[in-house]
C-alpha positions as CSV (number, residue, x, y, z in Angstrom):
1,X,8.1,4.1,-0.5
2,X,5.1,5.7,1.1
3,X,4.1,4.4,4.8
4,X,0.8,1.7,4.4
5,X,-2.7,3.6,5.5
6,X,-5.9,2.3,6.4
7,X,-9.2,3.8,6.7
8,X,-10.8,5.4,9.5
9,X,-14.3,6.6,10.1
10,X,-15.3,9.8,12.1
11,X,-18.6,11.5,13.1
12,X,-19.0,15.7,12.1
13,X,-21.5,17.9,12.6
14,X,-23.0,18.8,9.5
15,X,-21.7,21.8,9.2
16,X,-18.4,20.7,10.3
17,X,-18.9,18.6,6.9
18,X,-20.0,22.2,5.0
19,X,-16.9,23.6,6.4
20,X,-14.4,20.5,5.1
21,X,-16.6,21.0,1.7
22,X,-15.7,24.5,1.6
23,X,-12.3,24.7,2.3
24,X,-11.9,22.0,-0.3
25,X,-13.1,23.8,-3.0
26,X,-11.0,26.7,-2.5
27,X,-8.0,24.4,-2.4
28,X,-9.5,22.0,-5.4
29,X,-9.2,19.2,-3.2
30,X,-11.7,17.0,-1.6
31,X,-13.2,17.1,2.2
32,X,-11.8,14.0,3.3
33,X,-8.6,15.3,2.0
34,X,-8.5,18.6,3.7
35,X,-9.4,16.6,6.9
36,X,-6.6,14.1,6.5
37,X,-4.1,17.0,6.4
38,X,-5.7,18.8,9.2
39,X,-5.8,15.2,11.2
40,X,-2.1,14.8,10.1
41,X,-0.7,18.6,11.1
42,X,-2.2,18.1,13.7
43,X,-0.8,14.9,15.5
44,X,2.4,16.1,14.0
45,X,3.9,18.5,16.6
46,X,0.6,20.3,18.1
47,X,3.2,23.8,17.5
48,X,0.4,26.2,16.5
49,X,2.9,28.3,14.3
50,X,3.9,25.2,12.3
51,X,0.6,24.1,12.1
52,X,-0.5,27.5,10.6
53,X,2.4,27.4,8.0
54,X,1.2,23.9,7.0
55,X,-2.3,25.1,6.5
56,X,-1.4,28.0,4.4
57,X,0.5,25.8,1.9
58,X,-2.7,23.7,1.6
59,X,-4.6,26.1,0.9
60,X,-2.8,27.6,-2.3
């Protein structure tokens, strides 16, 4: 059974925002799901080679 969530609200820069946007549509996702995995590998284990493998598997 997947943990509970609840929502949580942050402030970009615009084109911090353009950025999410972009990446999303080369991954067909959505920003806010591009950010969540981004927020997630990153409070995972901060290890900058694990966090690169996790990136490249969202972005195929």
């Amino acid at each position: 059974m997947a943990e509970p969530t609840q929502p949580l609200s942050i402030r970009l820069a615009t084109s911090d925002i353009d950025h999410l946007a972009e990446r999303a549509r080369r991954v067909s996702g959505t920003p806010t799901g591009v950010a969540r995995e981004l927020i997630r590998s990153g409070l995972s284990d901060g290890d900058p080679f694990t966090q690169a493998e996790r990136l490249l598997k969202i972005e195929r």
